[in-house]
N, C-alpha and C positions, 0 to 999 in steps of 0.2 A: 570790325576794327580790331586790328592788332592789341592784345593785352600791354599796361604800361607795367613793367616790374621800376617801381623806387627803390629797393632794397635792394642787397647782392643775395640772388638766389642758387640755392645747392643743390648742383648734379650730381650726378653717377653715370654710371656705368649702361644705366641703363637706358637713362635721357637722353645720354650727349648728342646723337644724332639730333633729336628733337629741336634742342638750344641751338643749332651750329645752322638751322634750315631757318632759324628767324632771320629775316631781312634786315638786320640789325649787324653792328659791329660788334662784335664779344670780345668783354674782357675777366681772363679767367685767372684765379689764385689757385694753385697747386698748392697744398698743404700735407707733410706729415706731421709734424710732432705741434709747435702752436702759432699763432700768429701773432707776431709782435702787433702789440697795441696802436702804435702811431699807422700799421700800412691796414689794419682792420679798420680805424675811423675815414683814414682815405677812401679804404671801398666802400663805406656808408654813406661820406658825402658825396663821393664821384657818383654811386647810383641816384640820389636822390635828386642831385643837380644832373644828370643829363640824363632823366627818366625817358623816355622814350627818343633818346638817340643813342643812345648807348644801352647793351646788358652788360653787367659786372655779375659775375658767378664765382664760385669756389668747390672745388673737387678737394674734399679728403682724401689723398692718395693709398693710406693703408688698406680704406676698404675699398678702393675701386681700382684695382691693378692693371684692368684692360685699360680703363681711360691713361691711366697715369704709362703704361707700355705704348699707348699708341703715339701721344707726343713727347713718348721720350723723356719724363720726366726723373733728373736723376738726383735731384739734390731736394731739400727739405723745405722750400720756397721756391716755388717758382712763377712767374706773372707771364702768361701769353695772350698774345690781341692777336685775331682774329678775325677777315673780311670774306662775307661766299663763303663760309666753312676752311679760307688758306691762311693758314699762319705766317703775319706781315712782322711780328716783333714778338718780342721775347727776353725778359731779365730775371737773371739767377739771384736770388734772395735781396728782393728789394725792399727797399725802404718807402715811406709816404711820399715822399717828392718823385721817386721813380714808380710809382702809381698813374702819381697825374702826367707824369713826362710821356709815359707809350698812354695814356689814355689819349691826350692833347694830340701823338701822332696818328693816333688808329683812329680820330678824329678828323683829318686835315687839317687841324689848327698849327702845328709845328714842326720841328723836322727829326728828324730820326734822332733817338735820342743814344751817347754812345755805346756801345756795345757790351754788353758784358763779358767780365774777365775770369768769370768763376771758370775754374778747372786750369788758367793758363798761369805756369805761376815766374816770376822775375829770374833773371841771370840773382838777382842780388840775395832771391830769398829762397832760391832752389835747395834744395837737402842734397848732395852727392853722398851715395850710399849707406845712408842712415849714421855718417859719423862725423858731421860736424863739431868744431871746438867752442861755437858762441852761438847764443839763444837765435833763433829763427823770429823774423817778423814776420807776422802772421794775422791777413785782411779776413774778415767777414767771405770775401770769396776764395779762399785758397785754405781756411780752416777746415772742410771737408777732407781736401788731399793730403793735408801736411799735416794733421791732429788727428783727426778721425779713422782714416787708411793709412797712421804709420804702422811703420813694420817692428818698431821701435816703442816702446812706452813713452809716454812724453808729459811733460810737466809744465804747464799753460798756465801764463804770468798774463792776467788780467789787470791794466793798470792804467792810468792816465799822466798827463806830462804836468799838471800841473799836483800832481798826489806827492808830497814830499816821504812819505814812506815808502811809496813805490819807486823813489831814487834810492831809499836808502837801503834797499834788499836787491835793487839790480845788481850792483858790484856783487855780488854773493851769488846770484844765477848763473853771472861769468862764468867766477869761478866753476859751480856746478856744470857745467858745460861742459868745462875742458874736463876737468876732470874724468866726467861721466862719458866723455866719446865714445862712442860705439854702443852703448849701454841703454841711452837716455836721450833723448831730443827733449831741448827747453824751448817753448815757445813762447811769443810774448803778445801780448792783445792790446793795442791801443781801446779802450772802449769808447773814448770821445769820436773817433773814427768809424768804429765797428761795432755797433751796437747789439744785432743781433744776437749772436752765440753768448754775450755777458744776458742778454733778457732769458736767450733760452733755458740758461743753468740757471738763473734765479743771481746771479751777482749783483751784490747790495753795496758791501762797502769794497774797499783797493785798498790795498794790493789783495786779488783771490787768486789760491793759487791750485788748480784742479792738478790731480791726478789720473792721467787718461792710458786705461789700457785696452787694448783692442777694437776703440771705438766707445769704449763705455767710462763712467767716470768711475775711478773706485774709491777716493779719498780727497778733502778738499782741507783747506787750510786759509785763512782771513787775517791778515795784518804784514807787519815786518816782525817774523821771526827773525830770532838769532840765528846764527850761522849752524849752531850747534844742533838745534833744533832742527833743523832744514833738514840739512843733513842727514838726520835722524829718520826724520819722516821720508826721503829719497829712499835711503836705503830697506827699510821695511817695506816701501813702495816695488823696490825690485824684487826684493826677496818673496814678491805676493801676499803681503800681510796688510791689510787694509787698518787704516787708523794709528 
């Protein structure tokens, strides 16, 4: 008799062949850096609820580069399902409901769930050569390309619609905008929307406003500063002086 795994159990590099020859449907998390809390309880109750019709697994991709090379994995979350070892679906940095949406189809229960958008980014929110004059909107799946790979330093306004501070510092990132064109990308983060990348920096309270240079953070900032302030902290931000 076939082993029942309840749990989400961890491969490598070394297993994968092993998990992929179960007669089973596999559903696997691609992880680097950490796994948001809401889509780690999905993978405990999805294994536990469909123990032996389903495997749910998780590859730490830092240390296992073959696995993470062979499907491709390019971003810091990634969910792939898996039938006969061929990969039928697939979502870039998802959340608990897009868990159970490709488990329910790599089940037969539903239908394809839609596609993800990570890497593909809008006519509206595209960057044309790093010298926009107003702050970039910027999804959970397009924060990799537009924040992390710019060529630009960028200054990432974490915020939500109903935060009244965080109306009251956006006229101010305007202006920083224009001002800074060429110099500076301001991006801005729904987090009611995008939850991700606010759990990954640790964002507690809004308006947070990171300082990102070359993929890394180098300085961060929590409230509505004054203008003056802002400012301040921008400009040391360029000049490479953290804090």
């Amino acid at each position: 008799m076939a082993r029942v795994f309840d749990a989400p159990i961890i491969t490598n590099d070394q297993n994968i062949d092993r998990l992929l020859a179960v007669p089973l449907p596999v559903l696997i998390l691609f992880w680097k850096d950490i796994i948001p809390e809401q889509v780690n309880q999905s993978m405990k109750q999805l294994a536990a609820r469909e123990a032996g019709q389903l495997i749910v697994a998780k590859v730490y991709t830092r240390d296992n580069p073959v696995v993470a090379r062979r499907f491709q994995i390019h971003h810091s979350l990634v969910l792939v399902g898996l039938r006969a070892g061929a990969e039928i679906t697939r979502a870039d940095l998802p959340d608990g409901s897009a868990v159970e949406a490709h488990a329910a189809y790599l089940l037969g229960r539903a239908a394809r769930p839609a596609p993800s958008t990570t890497g593909h980014v809008s006519h509206s929110t595209r960057v044309h050569n790093g010298t926009d004059s107003r702050p970039v909107n910027v999804a959970d799946a397009t924060f990799e390309q537009i924040v992390l790979r710019s060529p630009l330093p960028v200054l990432v306004d974490f915020w939500a619609p109903w935060c009244g501070p965080c109306h009251a510092v956006a006229p101010i990132l305007d202006r920083i905008a224009r001002d800074y064109a060429g110099r500076l990308r301001v991006a801005k983060v729904n987090v009611d929307q995008n939850p991700y990348y606010a759990g990954l920096y640790g964002v507690q309270g809004i308006p947070t406003l990171l300082l990102v240079r070359g993929g890394e953070v180098v300085d961060r900032a929590v409230g509505a500063l004054p203008e003056p302030h802002l400012r301040s902290l921008v400009e040391r931000f360029l000049q490479g002086q953290a804090g």
